[in-house]
C-alpha positions, 0 to 999 in steps of 0.5 A: 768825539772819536777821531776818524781813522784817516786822521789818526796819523796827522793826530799822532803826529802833531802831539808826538812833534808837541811831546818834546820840551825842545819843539815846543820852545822852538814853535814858541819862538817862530811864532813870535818871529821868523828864524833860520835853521841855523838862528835857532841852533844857535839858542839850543845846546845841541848840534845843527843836525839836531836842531834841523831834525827838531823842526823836520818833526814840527814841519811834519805835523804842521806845526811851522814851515820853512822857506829857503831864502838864499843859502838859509832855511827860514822856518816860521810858525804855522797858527793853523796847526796850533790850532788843530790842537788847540780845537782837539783838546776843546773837544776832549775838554767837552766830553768831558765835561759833559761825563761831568755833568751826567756824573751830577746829574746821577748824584742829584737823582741819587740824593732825591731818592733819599726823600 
């Protein structure tokens, strides 16, 4: 599997939002329950603004969605997104476990040959 160059950036994108410790507690979170911007900065040592940065890099790769409700931000996990990696690394798991099996296969041949 070779991921299409038009691709490429919406890839980069969600396993960069998916390299940082912090991002991933905050999908873990709003996929259990909604939270506002200012919910979630509360459950993180760091300030509001970087909080706010952390879900603009999720909301970039898809990851979760924020809606404005009255003055707050409500930011919510996006399944479909977690999806998309979910179906990236199956697929990495396939090709890899076919280079596997074509590995077996050679050393069964080899092993026959001894006979």
């Amino acid at each position: 599997m070779v991921v299409r160059e038009s691709r490429q950036d919406e890839v980069d994108r969600l396993f960069q939002a998916l390299a940082d410790a912090t991002r991933r507690d905050i999908v873990a979170r709003v996929l259990v329950a909604e939270y506002s911007v200012s919910g979630l900065a509360e459950q993180y040592d760091m300030s509001f603004a970087a909080v706010q940065k952390h879900v603009a890099v999720l909301e970039r790769a898809s990851l979760v969605s924020k809606e404005k409700r009255g003055r707050e931000q409500i930011v919510r996990g996006e399944v479909d997104g977690v999806q998309k990696a979910r179906r990236l690394l199956d697929d990495y798991e396939r090709i890899w476990r076919q280079r596997v099996d074509r590995i077996t296969d050679l050393l069964g041949e080899d092993a026959g040959d001894d006979d």
